[in-house]
N, CA, C and O atoms as a GROMACS GRO file, in nm:
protein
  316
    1UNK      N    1  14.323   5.146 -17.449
    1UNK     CA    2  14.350   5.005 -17.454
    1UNK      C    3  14.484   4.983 -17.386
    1UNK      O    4  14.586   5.048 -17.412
    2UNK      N    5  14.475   4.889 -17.298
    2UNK     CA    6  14.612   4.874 -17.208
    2UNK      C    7  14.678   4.736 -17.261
    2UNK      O    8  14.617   4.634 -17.230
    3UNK      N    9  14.774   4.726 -17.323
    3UNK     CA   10  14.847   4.617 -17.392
    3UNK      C   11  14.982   4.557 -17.318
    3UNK      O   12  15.095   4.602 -17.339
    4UNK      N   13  14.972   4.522 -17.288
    4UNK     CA   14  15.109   4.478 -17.164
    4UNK      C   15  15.136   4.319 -17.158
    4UNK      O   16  15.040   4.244 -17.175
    5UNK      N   17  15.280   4.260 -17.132
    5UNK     CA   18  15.294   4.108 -17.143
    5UNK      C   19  15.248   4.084 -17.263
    5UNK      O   20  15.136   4.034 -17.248
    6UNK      N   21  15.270   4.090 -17.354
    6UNK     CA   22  15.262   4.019 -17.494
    6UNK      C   23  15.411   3.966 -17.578
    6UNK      O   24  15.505   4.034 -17.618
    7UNK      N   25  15.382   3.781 -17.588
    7UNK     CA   26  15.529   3.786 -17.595
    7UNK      C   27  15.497   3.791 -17.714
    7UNK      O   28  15.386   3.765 -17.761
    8UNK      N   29  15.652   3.845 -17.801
    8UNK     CA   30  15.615   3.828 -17.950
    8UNK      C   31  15.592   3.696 -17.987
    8UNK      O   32  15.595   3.593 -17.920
    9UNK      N   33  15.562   3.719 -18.137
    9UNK     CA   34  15.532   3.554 -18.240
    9UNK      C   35  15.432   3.637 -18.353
    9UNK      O   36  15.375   3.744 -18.368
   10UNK      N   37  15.453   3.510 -18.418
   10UNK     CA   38  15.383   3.538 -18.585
   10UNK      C   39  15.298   3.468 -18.592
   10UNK      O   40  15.298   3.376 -18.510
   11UNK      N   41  15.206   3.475 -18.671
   11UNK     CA   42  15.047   3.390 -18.664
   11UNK      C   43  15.059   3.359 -18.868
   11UNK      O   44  15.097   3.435 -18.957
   12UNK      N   45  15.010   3.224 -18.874
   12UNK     CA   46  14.998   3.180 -18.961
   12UNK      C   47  14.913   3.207 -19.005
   12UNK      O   48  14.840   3.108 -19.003
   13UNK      N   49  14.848   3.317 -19.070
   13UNK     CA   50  14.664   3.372 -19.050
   13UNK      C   51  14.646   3.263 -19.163
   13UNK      O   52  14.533   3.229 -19.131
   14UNK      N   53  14.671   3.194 -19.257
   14UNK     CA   54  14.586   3.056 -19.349
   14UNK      C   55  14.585   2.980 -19.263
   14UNK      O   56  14.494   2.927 -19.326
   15UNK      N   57  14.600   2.891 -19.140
   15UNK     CA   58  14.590   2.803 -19.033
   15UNK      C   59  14.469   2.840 -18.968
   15UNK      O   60  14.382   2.760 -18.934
   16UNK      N   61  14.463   2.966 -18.951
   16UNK     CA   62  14.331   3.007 -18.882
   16UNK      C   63  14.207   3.001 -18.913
   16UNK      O   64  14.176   3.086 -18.996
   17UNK      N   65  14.121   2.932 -18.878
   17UNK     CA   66  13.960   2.899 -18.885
   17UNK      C   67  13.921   3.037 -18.939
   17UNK      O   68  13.945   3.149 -18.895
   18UNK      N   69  13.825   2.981 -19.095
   18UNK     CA   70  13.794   3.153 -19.161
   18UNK      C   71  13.618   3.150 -19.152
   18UNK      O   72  13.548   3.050 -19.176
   19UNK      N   73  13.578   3.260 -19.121
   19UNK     CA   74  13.448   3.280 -19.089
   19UNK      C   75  13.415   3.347 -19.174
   19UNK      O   76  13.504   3.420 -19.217
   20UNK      N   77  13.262   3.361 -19.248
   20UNK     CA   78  13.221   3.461 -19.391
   20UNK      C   79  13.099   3.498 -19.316
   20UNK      O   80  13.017   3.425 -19.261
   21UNK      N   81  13.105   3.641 -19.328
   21UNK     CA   82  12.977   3.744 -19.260
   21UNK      C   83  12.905   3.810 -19.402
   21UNK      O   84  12.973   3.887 -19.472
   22UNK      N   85  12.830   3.792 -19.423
   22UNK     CA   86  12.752   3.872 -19.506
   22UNK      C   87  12.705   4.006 -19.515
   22UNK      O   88  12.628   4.026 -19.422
   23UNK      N   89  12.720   4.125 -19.600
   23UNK     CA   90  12.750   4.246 -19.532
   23UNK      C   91  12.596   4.290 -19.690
   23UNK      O   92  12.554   4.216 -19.778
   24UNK      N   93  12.564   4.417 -19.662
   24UNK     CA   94  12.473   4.442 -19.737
   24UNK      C   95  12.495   4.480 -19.898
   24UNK      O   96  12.406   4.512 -19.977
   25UNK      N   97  12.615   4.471 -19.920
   25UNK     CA   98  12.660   4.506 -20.092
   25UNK      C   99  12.771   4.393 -20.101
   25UNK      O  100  12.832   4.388 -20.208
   26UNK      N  101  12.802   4.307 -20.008
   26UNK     CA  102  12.920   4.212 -20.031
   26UNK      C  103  12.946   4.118 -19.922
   26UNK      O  104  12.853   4.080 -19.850
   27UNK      N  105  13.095   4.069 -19.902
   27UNK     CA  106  13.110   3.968 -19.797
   27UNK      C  107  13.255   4.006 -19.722
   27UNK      O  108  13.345   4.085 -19.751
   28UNK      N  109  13.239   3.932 -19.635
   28UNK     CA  110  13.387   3.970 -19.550
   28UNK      C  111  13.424   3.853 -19.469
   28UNK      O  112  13.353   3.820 -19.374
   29UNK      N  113  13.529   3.789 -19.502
   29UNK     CA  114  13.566   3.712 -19.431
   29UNK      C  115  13.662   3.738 -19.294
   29UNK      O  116  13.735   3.837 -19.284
   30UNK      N  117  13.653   3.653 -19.209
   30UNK     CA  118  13.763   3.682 -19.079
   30UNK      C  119  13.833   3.563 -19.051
   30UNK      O  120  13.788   3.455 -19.088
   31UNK      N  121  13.938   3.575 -18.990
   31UNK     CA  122  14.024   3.536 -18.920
   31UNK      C  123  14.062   3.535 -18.766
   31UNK      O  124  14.145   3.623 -18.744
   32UNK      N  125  14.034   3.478 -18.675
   32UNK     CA  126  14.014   3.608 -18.567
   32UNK      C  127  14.125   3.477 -18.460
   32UNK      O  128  14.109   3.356 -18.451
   33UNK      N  129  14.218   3.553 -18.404
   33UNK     CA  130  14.257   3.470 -18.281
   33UNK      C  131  14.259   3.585 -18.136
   33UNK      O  132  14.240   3.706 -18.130
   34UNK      N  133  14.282   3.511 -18.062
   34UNK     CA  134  14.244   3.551 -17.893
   34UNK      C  135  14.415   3.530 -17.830
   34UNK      O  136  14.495   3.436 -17.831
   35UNK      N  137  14.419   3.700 -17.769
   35UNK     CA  138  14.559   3.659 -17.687
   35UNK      C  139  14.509   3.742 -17.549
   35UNK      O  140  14.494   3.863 -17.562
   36UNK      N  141  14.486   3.688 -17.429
   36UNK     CA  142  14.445   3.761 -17.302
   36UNK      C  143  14.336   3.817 -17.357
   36UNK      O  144  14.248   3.760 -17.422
   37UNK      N  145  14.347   3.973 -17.318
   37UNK     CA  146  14.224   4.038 -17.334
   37UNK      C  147  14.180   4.071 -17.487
   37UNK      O  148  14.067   4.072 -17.535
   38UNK      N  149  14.300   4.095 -17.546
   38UNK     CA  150  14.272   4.132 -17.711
   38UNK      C  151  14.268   4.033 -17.774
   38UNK      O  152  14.322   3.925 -17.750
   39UNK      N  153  14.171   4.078 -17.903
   39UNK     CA  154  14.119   3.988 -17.988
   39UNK      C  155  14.177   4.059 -18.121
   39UNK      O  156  14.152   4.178 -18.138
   40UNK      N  157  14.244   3.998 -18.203
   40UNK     CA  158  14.337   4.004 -18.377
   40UNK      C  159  14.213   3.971 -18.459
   40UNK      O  160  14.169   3.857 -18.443
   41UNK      N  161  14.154   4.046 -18.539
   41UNK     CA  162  14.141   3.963 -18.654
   41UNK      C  163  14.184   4.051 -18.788
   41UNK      O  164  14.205   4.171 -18.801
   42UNK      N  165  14.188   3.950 -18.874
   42UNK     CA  166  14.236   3.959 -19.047
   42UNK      C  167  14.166   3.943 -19.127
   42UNK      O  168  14.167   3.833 -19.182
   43UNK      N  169  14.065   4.054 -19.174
   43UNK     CA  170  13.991   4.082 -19.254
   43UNK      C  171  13.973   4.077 -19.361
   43UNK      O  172  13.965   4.197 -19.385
   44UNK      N  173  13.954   4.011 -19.484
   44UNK     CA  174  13.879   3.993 -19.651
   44UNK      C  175  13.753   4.069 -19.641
   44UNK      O  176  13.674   4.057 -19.547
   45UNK      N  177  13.739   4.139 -19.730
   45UNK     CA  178  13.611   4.241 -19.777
   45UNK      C  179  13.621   4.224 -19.914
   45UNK      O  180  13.714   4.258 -19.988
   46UNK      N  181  13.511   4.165 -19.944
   46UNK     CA  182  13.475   4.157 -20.095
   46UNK      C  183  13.363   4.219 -20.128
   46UNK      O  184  13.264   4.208 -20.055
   47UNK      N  185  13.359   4.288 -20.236
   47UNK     CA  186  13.244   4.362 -20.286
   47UNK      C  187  13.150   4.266 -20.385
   47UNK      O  188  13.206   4.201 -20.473
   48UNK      N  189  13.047   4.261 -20.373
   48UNK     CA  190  12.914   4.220 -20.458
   48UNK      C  191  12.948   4.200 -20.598
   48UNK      O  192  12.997   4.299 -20.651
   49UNK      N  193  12.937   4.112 -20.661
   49UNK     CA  194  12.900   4.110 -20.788
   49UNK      C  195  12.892   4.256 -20.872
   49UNK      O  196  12.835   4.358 -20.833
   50UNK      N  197  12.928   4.246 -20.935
   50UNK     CA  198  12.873   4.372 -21.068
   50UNK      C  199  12.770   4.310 -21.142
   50UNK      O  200  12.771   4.209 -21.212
   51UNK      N  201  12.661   4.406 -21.105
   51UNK     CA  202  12.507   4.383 -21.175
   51UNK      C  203  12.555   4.386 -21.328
   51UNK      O  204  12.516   4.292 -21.397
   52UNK      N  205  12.623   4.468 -21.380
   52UNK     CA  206  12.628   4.504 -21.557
   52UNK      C  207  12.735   4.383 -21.557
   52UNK      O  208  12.680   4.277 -21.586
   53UNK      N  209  12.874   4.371 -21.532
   53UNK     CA  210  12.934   4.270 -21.609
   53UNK      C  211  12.893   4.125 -21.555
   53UNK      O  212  12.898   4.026 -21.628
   54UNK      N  213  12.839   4.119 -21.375
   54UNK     CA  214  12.822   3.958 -21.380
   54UNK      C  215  12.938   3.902 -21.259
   54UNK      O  216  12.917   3.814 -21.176
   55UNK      N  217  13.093   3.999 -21.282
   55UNK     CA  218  13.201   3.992 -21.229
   55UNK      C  219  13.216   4.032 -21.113
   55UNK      O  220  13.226   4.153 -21.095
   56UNK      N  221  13.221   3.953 -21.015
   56UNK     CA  222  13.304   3.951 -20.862
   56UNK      C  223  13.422   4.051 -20.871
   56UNK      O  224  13.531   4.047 -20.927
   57UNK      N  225  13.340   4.167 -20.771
   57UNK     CA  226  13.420   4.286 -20.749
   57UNK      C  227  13.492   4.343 -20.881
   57UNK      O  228  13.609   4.383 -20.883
   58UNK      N  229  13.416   4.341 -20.978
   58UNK     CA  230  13.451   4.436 -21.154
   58UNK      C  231  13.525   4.568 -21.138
   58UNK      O  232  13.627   4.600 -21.199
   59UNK      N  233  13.455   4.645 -21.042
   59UNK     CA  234  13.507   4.796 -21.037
   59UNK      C  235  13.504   4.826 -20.904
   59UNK      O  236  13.437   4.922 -20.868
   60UNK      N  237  13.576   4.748 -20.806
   60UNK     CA  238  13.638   4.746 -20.646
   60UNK      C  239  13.724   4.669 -20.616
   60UNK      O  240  13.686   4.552 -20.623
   61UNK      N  241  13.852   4.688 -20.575
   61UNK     CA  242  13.920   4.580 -20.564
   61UNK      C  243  13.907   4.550 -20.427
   61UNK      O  244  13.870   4.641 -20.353
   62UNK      N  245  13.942   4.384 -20.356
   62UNK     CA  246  13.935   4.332 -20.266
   62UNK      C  247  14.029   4.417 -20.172
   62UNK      O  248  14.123   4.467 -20.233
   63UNK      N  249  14.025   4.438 -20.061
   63UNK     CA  250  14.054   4.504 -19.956
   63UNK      C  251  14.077   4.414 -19.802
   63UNK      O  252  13.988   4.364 -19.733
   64UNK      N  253  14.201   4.415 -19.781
   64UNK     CA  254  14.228   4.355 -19.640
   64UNK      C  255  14.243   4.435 -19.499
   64UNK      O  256  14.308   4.539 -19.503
   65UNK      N  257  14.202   4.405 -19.407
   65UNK     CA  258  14.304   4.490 -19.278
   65UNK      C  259  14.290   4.403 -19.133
   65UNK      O  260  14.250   4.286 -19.124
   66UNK      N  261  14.325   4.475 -19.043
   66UNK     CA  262  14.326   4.400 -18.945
   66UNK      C  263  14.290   4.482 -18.824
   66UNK      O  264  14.268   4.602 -18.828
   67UNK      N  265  14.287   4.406 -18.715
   67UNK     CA  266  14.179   4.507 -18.616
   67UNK      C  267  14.245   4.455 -18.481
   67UNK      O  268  14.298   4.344 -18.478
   68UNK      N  269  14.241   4.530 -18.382
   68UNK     CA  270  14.256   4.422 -18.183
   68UNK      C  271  14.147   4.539 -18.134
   68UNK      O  272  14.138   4.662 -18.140
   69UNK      N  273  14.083   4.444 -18.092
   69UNK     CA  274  13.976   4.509 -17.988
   69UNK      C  275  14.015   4.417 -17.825
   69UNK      O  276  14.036   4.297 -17.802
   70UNK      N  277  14.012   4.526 -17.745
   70UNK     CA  278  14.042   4.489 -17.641
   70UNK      C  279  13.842   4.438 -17.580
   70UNK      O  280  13.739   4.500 -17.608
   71UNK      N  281  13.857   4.305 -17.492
   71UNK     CA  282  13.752   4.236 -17.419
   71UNK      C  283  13.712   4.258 -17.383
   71UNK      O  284  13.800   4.318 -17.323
   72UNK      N  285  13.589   4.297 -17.310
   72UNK     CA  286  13.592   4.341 -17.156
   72UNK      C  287  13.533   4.240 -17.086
   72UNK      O  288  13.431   4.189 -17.131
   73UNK      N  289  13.580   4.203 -16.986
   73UNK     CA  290  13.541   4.099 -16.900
   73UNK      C  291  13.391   4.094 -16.853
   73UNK      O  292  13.337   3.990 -16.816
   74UNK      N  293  13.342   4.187 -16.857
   74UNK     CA  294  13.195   4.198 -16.802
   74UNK      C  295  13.135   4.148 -16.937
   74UNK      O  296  13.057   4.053 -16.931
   75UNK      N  297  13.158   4.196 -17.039
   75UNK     CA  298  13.092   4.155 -17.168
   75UNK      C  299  13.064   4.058 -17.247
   75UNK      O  300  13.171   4.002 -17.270
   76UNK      N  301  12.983   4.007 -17.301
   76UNK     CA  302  12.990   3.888 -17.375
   76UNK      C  303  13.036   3.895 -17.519
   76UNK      O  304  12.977   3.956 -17.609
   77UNK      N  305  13.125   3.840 -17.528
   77UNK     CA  306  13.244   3.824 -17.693
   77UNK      C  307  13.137   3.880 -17.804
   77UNK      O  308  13.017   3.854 -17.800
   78UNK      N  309  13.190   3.947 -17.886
   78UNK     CA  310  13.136   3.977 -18.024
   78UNK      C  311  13.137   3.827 -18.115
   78UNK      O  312  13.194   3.720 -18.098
   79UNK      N  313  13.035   3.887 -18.230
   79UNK     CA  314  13.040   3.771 -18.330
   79UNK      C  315  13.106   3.801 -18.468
   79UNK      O  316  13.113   3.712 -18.553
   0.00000   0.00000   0.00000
């Protein structure tokens, strides 16, 4: 990944438009902004319900991270 010309700055990631993907035991929300070729996003992963107590993520706790995937111009954007 070639990263070059990036001026600094801070991103307000609650300002940012949040998207919810549905994953096969839970959910994950994103955050995602665009600088040139790389793409940021700020990840929420929530785990499923607990079948026995009923409780949203009982025995997993919520988990964040963040990701840059570089573009490729020939390609058409991920979802």
């Amino acid at each position: 990944m070639r990263m070059s010309d990036i001026p600094f700055g801070t991103t307000d990631w609650t300002a940012v438009e949040l998207t919810t993907h549905k994953g096969e035991v839970g959910v994950a929300t994103w955050r995602t902004r665009q600088f040139g070729d790389i793409r940021v996003r700020m990840v929420d992963i929530r785990p499923a319900m607990s079948r026995t107590t009923g409780a949203e993520g009982a025995h997993h706790p919520a988990a964040s991270t963040a990701s840059c995937t570089p573009i490729s111009r020939t390609a058409a954007p991920s979802r």
